[in-house]
DSSP file (Angstrom, degrees, kcal/mol; ACC not computed):
  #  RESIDUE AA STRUCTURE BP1 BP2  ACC     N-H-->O    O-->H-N    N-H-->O    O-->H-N    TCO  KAPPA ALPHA  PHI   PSI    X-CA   Y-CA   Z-CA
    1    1 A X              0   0    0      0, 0.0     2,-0.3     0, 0.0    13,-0.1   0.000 360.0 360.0 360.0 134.5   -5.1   17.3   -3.1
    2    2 A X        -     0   0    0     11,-0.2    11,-0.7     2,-0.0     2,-0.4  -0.584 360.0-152.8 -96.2 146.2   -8.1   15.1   -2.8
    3    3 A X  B     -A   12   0A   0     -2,-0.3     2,-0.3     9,-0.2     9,-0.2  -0.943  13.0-139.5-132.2 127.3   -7.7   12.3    0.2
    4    4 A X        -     0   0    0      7,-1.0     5,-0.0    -2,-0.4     8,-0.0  -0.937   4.7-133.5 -37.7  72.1   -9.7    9.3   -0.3
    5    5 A X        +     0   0    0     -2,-0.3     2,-0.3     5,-0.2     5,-0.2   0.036  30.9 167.4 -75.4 154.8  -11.7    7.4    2.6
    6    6 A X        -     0   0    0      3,-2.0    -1,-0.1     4,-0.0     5,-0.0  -0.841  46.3-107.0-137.0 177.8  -11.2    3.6    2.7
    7    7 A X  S    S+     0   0    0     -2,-0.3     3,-0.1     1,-0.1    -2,-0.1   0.491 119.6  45.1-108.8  24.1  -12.2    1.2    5.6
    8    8 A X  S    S-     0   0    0     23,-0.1    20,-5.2    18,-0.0     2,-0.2   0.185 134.7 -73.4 -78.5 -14.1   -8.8    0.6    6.7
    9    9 A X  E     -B   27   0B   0     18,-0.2    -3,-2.0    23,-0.0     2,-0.3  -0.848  58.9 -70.4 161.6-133.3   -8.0    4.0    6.4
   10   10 A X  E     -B   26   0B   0     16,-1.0    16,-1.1    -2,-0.2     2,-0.4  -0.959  25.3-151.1-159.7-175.0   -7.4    6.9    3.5
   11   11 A X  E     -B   25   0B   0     -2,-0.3    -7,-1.0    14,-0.2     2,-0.3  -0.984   1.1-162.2-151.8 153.8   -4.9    8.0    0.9
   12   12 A X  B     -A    3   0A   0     12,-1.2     2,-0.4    -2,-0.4    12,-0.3  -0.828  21.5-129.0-114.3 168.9   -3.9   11.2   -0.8
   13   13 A X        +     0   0    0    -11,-0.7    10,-0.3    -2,-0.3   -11,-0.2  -0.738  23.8 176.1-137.1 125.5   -2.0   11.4   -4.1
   14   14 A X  S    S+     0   0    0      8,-0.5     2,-0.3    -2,-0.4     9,-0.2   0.686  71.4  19.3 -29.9 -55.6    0.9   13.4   -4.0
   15   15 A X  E     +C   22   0B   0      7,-2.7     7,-1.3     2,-0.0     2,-0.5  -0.998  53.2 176.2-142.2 116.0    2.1   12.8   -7.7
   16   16 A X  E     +C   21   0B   0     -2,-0.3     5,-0.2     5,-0.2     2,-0.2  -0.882  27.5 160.0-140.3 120.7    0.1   11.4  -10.9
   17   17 A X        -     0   0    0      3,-0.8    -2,-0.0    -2,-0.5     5,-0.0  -0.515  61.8-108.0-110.9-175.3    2.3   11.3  -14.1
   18   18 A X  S    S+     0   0    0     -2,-0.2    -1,-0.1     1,-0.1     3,-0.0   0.463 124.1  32.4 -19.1 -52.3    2.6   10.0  -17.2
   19   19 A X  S    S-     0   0    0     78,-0.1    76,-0.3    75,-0.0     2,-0.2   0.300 127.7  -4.7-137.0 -21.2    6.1    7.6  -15.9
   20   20 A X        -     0   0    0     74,-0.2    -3,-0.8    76,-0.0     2,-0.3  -0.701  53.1-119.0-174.7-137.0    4.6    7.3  -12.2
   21   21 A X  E     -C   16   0B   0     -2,-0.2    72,-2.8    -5,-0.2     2,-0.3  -0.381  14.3-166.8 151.9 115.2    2.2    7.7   -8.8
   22   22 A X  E     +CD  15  92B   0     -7,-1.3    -7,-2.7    -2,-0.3    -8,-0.5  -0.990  15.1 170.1 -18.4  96.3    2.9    9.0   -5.7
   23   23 A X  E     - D   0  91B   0     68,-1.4    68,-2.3    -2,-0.3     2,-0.6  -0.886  28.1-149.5-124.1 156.1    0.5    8.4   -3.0
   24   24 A X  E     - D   0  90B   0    -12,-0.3   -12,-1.2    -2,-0.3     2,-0.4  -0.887  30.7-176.9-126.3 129.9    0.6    9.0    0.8
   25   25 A X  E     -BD  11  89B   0     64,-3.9    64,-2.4    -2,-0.6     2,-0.5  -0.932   7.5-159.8-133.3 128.0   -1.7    6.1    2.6
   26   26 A X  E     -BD  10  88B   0    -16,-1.1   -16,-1.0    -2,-0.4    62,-0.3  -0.955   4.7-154.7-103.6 109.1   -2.5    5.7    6.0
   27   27 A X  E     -BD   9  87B   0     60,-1.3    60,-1.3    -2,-0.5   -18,-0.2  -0.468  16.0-129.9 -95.7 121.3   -3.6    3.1    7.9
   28   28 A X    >   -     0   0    0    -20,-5.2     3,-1.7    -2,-0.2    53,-0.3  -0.566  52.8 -84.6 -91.1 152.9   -5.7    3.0   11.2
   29   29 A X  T 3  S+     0   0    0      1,-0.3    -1,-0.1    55,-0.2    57,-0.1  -0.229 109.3  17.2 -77.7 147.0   -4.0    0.6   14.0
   30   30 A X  T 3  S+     0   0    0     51,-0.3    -1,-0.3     1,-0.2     2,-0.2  -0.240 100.2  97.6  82.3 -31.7   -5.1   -2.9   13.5
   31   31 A X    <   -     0   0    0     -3,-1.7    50,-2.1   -23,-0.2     2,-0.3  -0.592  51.8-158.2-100.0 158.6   -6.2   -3.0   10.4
   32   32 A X  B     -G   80   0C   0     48,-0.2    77,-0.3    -2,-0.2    48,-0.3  -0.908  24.0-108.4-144.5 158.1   -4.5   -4.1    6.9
   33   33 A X        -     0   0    0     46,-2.9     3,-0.1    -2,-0.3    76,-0.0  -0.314  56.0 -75.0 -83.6 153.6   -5.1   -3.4    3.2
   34   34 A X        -     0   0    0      1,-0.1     2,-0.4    74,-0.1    74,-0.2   0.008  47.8-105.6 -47.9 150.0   -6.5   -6.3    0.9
   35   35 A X  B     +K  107   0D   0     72,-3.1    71,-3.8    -3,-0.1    72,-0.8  -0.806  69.5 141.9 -72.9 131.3   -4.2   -9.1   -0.1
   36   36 A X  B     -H   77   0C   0     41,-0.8    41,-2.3    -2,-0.4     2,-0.4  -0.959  41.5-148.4-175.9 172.9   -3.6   -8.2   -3.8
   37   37 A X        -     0   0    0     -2,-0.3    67,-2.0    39,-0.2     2,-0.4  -0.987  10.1-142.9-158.4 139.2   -1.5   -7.8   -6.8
   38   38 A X    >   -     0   0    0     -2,-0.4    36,-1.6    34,-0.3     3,-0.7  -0.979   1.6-163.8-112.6 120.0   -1.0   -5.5  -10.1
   39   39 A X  T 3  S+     0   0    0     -2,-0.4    34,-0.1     1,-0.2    -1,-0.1   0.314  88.3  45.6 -86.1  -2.0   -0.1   -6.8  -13.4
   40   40 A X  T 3  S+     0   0    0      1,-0.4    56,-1.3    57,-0.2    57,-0.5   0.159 109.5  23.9-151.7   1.9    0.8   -3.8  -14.7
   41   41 A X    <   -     0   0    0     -3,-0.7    33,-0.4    54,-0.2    -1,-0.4  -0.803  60.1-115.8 178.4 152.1    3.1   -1.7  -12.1
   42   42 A X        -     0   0    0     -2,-0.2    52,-0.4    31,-0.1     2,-0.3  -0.147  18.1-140.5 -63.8 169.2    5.6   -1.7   -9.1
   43   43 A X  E     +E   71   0B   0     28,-1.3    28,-2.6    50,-0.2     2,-0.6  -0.998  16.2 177.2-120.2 133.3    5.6   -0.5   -5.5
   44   44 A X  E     -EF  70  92B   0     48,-2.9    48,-2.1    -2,-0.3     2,-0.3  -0.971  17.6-164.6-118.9 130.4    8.0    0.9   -3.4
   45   45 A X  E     -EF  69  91B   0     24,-2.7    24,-4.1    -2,-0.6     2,-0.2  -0.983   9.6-165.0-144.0 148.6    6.9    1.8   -0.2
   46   46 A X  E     -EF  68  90B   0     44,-1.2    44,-2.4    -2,-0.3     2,-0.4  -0.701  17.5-139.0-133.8 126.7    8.5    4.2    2.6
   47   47 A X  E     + F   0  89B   0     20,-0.8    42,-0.2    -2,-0.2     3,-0.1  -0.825  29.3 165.0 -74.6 139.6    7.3    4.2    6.4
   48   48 A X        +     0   0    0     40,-1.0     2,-0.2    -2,-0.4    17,-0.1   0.265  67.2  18.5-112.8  -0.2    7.2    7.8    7.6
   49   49 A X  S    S+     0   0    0      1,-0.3    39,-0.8    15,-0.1    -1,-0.2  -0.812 101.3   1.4-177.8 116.7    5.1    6.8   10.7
   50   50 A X  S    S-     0   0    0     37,-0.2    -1,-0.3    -2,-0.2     2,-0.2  -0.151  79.5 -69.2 102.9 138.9    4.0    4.2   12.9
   51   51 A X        +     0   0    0     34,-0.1    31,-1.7    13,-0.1    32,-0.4  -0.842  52.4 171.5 -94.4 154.1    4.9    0.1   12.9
   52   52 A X  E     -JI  63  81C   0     11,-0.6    11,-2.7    29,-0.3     2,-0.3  -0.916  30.5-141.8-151.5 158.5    3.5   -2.1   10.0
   53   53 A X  E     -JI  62  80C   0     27,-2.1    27,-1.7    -2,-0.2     2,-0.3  -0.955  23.4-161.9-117.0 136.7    4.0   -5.5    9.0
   54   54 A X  E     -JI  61  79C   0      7,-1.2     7,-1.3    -2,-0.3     2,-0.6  -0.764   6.6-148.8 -86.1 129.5    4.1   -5.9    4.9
   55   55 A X  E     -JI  60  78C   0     23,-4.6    23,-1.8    -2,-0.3     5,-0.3  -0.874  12.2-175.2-102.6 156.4    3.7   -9.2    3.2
   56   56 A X  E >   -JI  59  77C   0      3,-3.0     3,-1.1    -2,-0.6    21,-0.2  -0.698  63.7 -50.3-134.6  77.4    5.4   -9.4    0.4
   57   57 A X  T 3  S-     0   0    0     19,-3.2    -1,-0.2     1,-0.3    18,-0.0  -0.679 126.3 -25.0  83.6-158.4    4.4  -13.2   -1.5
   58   58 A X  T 3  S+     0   0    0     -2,-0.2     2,-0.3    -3,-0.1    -1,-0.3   0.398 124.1 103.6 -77.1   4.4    5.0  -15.6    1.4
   59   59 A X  E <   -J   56   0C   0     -3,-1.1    -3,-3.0     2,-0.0     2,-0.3  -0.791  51.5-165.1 -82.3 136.1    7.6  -13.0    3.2
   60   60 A X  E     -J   55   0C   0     -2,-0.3     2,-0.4    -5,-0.3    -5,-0.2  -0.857  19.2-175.8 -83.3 145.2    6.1  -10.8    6.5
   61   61 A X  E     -J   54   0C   0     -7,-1.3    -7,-1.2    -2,-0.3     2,-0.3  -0.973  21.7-124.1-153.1 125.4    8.7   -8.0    7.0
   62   62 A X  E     -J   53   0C   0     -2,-0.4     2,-0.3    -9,-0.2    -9,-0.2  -0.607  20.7-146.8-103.3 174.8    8.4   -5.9    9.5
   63   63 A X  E     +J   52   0C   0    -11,-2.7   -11,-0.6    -2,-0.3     2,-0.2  -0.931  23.2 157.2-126.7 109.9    8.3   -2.1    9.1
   64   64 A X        -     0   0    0     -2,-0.3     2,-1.0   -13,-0.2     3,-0.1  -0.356  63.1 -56.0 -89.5-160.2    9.6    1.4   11.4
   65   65 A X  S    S+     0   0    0      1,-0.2   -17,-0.1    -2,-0.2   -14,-0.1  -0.690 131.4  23.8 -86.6  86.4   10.3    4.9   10.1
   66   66 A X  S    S+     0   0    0     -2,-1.0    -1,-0.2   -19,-0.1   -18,-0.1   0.084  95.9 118.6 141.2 -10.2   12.6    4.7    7.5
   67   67 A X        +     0   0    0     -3,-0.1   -20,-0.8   -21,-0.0     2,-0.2   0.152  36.7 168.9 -36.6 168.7   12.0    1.0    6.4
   68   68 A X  E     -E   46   0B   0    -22,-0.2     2,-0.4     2,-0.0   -22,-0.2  -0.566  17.1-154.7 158.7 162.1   10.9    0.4    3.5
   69   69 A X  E     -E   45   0B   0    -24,-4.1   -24,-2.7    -2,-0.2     2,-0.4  -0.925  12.7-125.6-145.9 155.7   10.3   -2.2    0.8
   70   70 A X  E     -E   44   0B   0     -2,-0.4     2,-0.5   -26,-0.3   -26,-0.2  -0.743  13.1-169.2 -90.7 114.6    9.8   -3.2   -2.5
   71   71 A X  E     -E   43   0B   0    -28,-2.6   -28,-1.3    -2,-0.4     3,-0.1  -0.923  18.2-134.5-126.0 130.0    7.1   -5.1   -4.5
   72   72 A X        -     0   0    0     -2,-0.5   -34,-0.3   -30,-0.2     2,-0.3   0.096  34.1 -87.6 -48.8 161.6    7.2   -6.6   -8.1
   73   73 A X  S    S+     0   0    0      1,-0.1     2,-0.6   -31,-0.1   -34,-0.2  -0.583 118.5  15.8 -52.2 129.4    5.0   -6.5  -11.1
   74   74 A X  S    S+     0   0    0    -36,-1.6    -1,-0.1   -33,-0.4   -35,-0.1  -0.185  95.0 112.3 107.9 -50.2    2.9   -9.6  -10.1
   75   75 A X        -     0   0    0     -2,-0.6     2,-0.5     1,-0.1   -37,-0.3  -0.029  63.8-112.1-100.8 178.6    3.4  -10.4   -6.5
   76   76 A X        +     0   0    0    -39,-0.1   -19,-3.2   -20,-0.1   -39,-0.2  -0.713  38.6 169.8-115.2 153.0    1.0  -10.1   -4.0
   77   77 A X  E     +HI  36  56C   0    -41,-2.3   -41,-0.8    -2,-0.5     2,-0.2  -0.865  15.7 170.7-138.4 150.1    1.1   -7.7   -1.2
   78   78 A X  E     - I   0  55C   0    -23,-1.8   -23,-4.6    -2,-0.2     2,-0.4  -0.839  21.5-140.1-171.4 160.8   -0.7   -5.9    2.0
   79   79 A X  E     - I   0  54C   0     -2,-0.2   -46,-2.9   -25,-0.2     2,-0.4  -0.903  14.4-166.2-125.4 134.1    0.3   -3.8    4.6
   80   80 A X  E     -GI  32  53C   0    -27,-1.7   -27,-2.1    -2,-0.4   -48,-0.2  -0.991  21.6-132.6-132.4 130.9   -1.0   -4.1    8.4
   81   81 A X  E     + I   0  52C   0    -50,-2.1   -51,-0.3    -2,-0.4   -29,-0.3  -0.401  24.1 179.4 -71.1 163.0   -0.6   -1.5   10.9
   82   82 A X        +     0   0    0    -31,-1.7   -30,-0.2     3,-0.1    -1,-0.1   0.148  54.4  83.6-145.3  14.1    0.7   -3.4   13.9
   83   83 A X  S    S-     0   0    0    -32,-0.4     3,-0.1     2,-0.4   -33,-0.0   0.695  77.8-125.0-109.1-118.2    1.0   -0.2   16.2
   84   84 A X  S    S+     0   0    0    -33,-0.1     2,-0.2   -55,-0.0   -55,-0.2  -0.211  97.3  75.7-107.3   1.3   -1.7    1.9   18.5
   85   85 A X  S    S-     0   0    0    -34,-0.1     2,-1.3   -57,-0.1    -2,-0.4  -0.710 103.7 -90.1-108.6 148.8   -0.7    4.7   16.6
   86   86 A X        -     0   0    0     -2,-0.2     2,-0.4   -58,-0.2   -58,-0.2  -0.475  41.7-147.8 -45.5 100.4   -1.8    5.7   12.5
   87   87 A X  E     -D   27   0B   0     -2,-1.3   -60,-1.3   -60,-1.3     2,-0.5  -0.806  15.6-170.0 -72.5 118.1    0.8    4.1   10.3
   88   88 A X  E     -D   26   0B   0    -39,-0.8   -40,-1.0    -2,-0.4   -62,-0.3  -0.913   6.2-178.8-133.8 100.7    1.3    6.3    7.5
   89   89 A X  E     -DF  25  47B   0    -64,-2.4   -64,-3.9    -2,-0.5     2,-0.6  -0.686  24.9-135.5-104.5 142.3    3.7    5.0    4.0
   90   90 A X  E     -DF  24  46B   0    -44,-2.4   -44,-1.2    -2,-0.2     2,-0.5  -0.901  20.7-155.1-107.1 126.7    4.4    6.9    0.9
   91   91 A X  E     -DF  23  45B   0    -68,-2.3   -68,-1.4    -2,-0.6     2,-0.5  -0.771   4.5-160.7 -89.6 127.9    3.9    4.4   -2.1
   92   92 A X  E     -DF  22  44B   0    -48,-2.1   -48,-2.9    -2,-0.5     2,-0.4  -0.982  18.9-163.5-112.5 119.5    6.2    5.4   -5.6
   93   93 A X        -     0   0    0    -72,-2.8     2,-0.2    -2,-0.5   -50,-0.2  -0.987   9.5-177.2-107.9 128.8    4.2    3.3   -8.4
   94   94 A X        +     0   0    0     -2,-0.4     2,-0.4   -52,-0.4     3,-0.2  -0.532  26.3  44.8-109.3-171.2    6.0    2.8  -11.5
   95   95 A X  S    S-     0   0    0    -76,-0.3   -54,-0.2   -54,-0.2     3,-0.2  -0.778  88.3 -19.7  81.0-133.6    5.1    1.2  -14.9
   96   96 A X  S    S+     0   0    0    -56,-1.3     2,-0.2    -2,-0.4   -55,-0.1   0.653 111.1   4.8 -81.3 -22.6    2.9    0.9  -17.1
   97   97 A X        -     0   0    0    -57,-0.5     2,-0.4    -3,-0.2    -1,-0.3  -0.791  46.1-167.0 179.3 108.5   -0.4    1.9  -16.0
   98   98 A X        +     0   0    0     -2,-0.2     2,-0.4    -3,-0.2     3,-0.1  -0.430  40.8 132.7-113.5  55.9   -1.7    3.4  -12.5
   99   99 A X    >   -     0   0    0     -2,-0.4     3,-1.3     1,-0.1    -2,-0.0  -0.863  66.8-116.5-116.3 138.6   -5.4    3.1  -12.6
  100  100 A X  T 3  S+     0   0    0     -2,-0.4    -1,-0.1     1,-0.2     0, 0.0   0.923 109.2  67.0 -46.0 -46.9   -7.4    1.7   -9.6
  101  101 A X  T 3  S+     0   0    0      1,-0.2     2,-1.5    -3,-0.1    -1,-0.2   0.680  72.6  78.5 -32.0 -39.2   -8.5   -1.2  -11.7
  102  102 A X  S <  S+     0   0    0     -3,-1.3     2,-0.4   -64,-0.1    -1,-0.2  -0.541  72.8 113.6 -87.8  47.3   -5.2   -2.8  -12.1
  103  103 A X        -     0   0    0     -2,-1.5     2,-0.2   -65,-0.1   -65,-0.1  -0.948  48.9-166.9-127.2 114.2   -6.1   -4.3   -8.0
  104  104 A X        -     0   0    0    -67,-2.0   -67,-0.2    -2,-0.4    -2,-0.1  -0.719  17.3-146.6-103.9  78.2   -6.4   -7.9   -8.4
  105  105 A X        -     0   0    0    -69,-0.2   -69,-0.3     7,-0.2     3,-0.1   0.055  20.4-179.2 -26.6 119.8   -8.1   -8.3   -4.6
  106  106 A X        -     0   0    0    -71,-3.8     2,-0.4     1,-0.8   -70,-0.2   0.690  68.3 -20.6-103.9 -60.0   -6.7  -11.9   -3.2
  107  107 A X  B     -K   35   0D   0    -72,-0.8   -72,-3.1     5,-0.1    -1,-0.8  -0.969  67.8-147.8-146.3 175.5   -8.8  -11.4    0.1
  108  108 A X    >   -     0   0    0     -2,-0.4     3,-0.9   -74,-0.2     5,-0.3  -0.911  26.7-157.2-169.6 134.6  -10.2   -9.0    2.1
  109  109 A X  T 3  S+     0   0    0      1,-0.3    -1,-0.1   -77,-0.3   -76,-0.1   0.403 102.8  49.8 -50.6 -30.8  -11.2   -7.8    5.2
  110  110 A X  T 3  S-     0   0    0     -3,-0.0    -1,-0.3     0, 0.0   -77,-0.0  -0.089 113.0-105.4-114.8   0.7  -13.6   -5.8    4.0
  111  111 A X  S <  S+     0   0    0     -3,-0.9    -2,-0.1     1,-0.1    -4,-0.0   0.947  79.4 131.0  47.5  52.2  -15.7   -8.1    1.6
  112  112 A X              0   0    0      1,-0.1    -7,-0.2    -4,-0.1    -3,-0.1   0.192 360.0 360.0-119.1  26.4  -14.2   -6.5   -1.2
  113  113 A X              0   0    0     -5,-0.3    -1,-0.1    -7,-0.1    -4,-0.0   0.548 360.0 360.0 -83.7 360.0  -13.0   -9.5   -3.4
């Protein structure tokens, strides 16, 4: 399994089918994932490590180990570690279509809109 460097952090994936994506992405404390959206697949995502807060649309929800939450087709989402520790979530994508491309970037931390 190949891991992936980001500047918030890194990702593995676990699982890439046909029917879904399995990735497991971690996040270094303080920092949080682009504001963003997919047109073209869900998220579920599972804490296994760490506190986080997810926005979900206008919702903040906050996150332990064993949380976990749900994002449509469409709405826009990011996850911020909120902890001193690496916060680390497994994401299940389902739908249509699981290609990096399918991140519509709302902002970013990173100057990556």
């Amino acid at each position: 399994m190949e891991t992936d460097h980001r500047p918030w952090g890194h990702y593995t994936v676990l699982s890439d089918a046909p029917d879904h994506k399995v990735k497991r992405i971690c996040v270094l404390p303080g920092k949080r994932l682009s504001l963003q959206r997919h047109r073209r697949r869900k998220e579920h995502w599972y804490l296994v490590r760490g506190e986080a807060t997810a926005t979900v649309e206008d919702r903040e929800i906050a996150l332990s180990p064993g949380d976990a939450v749900d994002i449509p087709c469409g709405a826009s989402h990011r996850i911020r570690n909120t902890g001193e520790e690496e916060a680390a979530f497994i994401e299940v994508q389902t739908g249509e279509y699981f290609g990096e491309d399918d991140i519509e970037r709302i902002a970013d931390d990173f100057g990556r809109v």
